[in-house]
C-alpha positions in Angstrom: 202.4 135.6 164.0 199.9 135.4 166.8 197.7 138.8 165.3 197.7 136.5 161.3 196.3 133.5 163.5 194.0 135.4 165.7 192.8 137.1 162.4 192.7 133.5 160.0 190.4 132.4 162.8 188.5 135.7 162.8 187.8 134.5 159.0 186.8 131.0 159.8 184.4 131.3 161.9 182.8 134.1 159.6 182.6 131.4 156.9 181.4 128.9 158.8 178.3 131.5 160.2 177.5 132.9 156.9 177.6 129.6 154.9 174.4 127.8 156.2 173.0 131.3 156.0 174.0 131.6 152.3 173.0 127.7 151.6 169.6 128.0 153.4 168.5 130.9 151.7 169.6 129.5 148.3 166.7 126.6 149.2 164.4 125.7 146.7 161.1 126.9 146.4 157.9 127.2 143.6 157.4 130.5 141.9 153.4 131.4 141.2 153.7 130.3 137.6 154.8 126.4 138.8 158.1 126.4 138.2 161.2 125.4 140.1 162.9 128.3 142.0 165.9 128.8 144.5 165.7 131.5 147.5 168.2 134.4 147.0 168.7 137.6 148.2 166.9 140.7 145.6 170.7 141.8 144.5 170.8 138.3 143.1 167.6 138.3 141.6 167.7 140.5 138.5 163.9 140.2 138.3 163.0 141.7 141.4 165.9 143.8 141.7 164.7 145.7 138.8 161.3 146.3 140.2 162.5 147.2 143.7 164.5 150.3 142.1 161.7 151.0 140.1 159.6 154.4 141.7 156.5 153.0 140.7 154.8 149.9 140.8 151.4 148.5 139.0 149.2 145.9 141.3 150.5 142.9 138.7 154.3 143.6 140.0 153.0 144.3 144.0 151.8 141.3 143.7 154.7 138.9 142.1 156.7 140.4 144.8 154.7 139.6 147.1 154.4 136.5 146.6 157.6 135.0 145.4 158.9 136.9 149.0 155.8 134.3 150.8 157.5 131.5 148.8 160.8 132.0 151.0 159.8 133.0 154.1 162.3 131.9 156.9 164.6 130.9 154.5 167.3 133.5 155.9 167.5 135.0 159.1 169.0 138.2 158.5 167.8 138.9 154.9 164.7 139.3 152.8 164.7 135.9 150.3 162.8 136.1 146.8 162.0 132.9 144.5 164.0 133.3 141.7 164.3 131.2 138.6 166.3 128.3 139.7 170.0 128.9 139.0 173.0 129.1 140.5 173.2 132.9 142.3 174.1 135.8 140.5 173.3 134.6 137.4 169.1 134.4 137.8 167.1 135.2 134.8 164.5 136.8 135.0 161.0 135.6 133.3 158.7 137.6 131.2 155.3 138.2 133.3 152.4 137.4 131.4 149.7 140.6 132.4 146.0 139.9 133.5 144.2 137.9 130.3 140.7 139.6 129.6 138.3 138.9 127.0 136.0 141.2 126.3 132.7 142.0 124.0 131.6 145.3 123.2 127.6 144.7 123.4 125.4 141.9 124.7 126.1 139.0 123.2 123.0 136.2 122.5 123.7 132.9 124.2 121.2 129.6 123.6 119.7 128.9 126.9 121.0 125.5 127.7 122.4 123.5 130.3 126.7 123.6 130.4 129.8 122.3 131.9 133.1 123.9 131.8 136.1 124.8 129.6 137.9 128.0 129.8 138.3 131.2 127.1 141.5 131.7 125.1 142.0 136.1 126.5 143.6 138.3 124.3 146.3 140.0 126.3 146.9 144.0 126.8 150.0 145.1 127.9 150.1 148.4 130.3 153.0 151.0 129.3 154.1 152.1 132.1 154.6 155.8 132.2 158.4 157.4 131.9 158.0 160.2 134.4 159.0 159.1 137.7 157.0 160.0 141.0 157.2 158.9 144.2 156.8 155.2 144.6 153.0 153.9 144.5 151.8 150.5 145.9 148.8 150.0 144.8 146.5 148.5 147.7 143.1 146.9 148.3 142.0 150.3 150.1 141.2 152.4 147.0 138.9 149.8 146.0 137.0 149.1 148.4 133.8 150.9 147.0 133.6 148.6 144.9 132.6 145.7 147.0 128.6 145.5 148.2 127.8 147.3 151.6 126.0 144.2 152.0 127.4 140.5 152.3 127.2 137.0 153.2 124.3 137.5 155.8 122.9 134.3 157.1 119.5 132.8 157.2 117.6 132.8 160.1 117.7 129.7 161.9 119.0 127.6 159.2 120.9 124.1 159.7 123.9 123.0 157.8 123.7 119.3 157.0 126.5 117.5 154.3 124.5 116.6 151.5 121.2 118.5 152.1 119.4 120.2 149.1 119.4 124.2 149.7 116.0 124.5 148.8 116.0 127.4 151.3 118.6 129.3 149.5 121.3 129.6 152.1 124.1 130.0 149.6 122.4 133.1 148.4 125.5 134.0 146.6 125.2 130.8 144.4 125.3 131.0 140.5 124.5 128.7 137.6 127.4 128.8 135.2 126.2 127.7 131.5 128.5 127.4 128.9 128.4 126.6 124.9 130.5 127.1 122.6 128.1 127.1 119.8 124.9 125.4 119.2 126.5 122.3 118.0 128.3 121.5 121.0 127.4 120.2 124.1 126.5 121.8 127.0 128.8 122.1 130.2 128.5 123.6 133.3 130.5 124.8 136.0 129.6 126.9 139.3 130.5 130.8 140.5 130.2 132.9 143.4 128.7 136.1 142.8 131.4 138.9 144.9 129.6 142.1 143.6 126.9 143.4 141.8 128.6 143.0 138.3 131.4 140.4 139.3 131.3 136.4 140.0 134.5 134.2 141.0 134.9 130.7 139.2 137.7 129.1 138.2 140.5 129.7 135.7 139.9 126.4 134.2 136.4 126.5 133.6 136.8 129.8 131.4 139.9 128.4 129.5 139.6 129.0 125.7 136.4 130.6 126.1 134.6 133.6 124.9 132.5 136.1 126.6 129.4 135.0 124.8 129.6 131.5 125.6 128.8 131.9 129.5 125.7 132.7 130.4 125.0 132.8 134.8 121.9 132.4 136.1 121.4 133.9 140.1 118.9 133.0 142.8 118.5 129.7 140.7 117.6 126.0 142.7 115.8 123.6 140.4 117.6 123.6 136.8 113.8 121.9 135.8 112.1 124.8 137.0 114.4 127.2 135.2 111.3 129.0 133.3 109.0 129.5 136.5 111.9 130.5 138.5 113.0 133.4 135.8 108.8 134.7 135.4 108.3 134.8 139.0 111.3 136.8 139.0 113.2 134.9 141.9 116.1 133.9 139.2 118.1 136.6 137.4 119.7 135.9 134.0 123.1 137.8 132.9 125.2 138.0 130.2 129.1 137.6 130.6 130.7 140.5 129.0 134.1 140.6 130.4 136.6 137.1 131.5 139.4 137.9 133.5 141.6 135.3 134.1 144.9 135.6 136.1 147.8 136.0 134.4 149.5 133.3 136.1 147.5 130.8 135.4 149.2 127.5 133.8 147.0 124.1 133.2 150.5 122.4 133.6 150.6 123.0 137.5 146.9 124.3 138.4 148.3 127.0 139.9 146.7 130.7 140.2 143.3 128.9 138.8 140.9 132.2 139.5 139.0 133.8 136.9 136.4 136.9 137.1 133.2 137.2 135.3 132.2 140.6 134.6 127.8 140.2 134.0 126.5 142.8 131.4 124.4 144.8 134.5 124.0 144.5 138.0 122.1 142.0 139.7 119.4 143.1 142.4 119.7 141.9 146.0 116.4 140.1 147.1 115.7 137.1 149.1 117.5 134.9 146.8 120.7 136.5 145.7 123.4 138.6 147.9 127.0 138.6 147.3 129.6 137.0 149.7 132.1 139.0 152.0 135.4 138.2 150.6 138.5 137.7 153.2 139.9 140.9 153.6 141.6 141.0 157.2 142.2 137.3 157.5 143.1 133.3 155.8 141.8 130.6 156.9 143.5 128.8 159.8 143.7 125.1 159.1 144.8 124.1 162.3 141.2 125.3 163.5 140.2 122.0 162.4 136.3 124.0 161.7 134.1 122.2 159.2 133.7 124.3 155.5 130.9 124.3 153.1 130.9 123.7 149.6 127.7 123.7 146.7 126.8 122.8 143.1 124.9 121.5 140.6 127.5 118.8 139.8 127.6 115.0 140.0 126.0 113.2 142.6 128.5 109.5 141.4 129.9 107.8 144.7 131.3 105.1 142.6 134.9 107.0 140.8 132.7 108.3 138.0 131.1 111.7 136.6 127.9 110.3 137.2 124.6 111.8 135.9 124.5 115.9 137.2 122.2 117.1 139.9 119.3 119.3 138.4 119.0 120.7 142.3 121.9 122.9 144.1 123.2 121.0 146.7 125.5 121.5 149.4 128.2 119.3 151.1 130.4 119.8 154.6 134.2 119.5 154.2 137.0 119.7 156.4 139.9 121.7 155.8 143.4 119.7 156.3 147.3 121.0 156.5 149.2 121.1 152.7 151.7 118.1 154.6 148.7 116.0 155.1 147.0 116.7 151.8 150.4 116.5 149.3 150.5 113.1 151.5 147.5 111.8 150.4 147.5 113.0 146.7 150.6 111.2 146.2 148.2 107.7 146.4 146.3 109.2 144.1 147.8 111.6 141.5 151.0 113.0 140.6 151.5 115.5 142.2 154.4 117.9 144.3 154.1 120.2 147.1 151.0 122.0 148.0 151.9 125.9 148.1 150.4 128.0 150.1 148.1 129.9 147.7 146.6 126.6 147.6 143.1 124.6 150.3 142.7 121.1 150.7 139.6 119.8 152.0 137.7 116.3 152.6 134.5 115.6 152.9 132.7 112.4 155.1 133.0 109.1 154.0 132.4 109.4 150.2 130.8 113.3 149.8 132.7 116.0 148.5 132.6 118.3 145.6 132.4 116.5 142.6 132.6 116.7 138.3 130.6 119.8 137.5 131.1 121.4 140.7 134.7 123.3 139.4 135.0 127.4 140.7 132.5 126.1 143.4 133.5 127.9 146.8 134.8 126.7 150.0 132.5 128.9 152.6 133.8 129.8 155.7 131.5 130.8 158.4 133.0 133.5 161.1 129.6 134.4 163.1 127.8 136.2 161.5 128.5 136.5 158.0 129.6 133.5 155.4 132.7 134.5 154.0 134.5 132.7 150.7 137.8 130.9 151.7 138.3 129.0 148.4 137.5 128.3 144.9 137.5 124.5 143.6 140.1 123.9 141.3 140.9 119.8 141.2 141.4 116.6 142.5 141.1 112.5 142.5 137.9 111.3 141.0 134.9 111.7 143.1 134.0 109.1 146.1 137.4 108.0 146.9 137.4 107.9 150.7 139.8 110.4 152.2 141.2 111.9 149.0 141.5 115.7 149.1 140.2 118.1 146.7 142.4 121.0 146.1 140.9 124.9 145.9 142.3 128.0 145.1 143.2 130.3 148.4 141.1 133.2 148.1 143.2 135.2 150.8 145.9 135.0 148.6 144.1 136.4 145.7 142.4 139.5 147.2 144.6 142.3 146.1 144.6 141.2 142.7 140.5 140.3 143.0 140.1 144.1 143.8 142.7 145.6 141.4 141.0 143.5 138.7 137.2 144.5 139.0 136.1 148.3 137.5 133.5 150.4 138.0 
């Protein structure tokens, strides 16, 4: 009698240890496409229980895990916790994942030279068959790809000063590019603002390339004055490219503003001079909000400080910001949009008083500077109309996005 009590206890307290275990990693969580999730251990995941077993892996798959593991850190404290497709355990289905969206043209295409703003290209997707032979497992890193980036990046300018607001007539933001866009000839023109990364690649935002076509972009690089487009190009200072290649992330959804990256593939390489040199892109680190350092923004968009667009700036200009924690920003959105959780592949800055990034500045980066070089920390993706005091803008975390940034650009 007294071993069946001693061992009922036994059972007791194992139940009572593992079930907050079992309930806190069955917490709920957002998967990278936006939707609901619960934390669960890979067994119960079919999704990533597949993968995991699989002896070779493609960057796109790296990656999910990767980041549906983020989504549940320290939601178990013995096991590994994946977001899943909410449901109840055992019984998760697994999602189709969409692959990379690229839209491509085979030759250079002829663009009117106008002014733009942004809307984003429809990309035919290509599905990768993945080979039948099995080898040992590959995980694709950023390592093999690092020829690709510039030897050269985000070097400052001698003696220059930072001030919110200022014009950068003295090309600072070296890295800055013009994004035209137009549909057709009958349409308006829109603009939007990239980052140039490489010598054939710039970084914008998803959204600003949605339902687009190659041949409607057109970037312009070492650009300040829009009115003194013409000059700029027959002195030679400004380059002019063709876009021959969008890639947008295969994750992207308009519903949620998640995963709002793109890639711009230019038709030839741009020269370094003066004017024009990629940025370093964050390789060993992620911004640190609770550094409280100021940020750095630029574009060609609206100068309003009333709630409206406003009339666009023909001059690039720049604007300080200040990063603050994903608590604090969700916080504050809430006033102001509908709105959830801010994830982690996700920056929220603010600017002072009423500057910020504005209509026209969308794929615009967030610029980190760690002495001496200017690296990119975040793309602009959305927010509360511009010159409401204290409202946070939301960017695209760049850190987040690095393997699949490398995996995505070719030689």
């Amino acid at each position: 009698m007294l071993r069946r009590l001693r061992t009922l206890g036994l059972l007791l307290l194992l139940l009572v240890v593992w079930f907050p275990v079992r309930a806190e990693a069955n917490r709920s969580c957002i998967r990278p496409n936006g939707d609901p999730g619960r934390c669960v251990a890979a067994a119960d995941c079919k999704e990533i229980d597949s993968l995991l077993r699989q002896t070779v892996l493609y960057p796109a798959q790296l990656e999910l895990i990767t980041s549906v593991s983020k989504a549940c850190e320290g939601s178990s404290p013995t096991d590994d916790s994946y977001c899943c497709t909410a449901a109840p355990l055992g019984t998760t289905a697994a999602p189709t994942r969409r692959p990379t969206r690229r839209r491509t043209i085979p030759s250079r295409a002829t663009t009117t030279r106008r002014r733009t703003t942004a809307t984003t290209p429809s990309t035919t997707t290509t599905t990768t068959v993945a080979p039948t032979t099995k080898t040992t497992r590959v995980l694709p890193g950023p390592g093999q790809f690092m020829r690709l980036l510039p030897e050269r990046c985000g070097e400052r300018t001698p003696s220059n000063h930072i001030i919110s607001s200022q014009e950068d007539d003295d090309h600072t933001y070296k890295w800055a590019v013009f994004v035209r866009i137009q549909k057709d000839p009958t349409r308006n023109v829109t603009r939007c603002t990239g980052t140039l990364i490489t010598q054939l690649y710039v970084l914008t935002a998803a959204h600003c390339m949605y339902h687009l076509e190659p041949e409607h972009v057109t970037l312009y690089l070492g650009l300040f004055d829009l009115r003194e487009l013409g000059d700029c190009m027959r002195s030679g200072q400004c380059q002019e490219r063709r876009t021959t290649e969008l890639v947008t992330h295969e994750a992207y959804t308009t519903r949620y503003n998640l995963n709002d990256i793109s890639l711009l593939r230019m038709d030839r390489p741009v020269e370094n001079s003066d004017y024009i040199q990629p940025i370093c892109l964050p390789l060993n680190h992620t911004y640190d909000e609770a550094i409280q350092s100021q940020v750095f923004s630029y574009g060609w968009g609206s100068t309003s400080t009333d709630g409206r667009d406003g009339e666009m700036s023909d001059t690039k200009r720049m604007v300080g910001l200040y990063v603050v924690s994903r608590d604090n920003c969700s916080q504050a959105l809430r006033q102001h949009l509908q709105g959830g959780q801010i994830p982690a592949s996700q920056l929220c800055t603010v600017g002072d008083g009423l500057e910020d990034v504005c209509s026209g500045d969308s794929g615009a980066p967030i610029i980190e500077l760690r002495h001496p070089r200017y690296y990119i920390a975040g793309v602009v993706s959305y927010g509360p109309k511009c010159g409401m005091k204290r409202a946070p803008g939301v960017s695209t975390r760049i850190s987040e996005y690095v393997d699949w940034i490398l995996t995505s650009l070719k030689e």
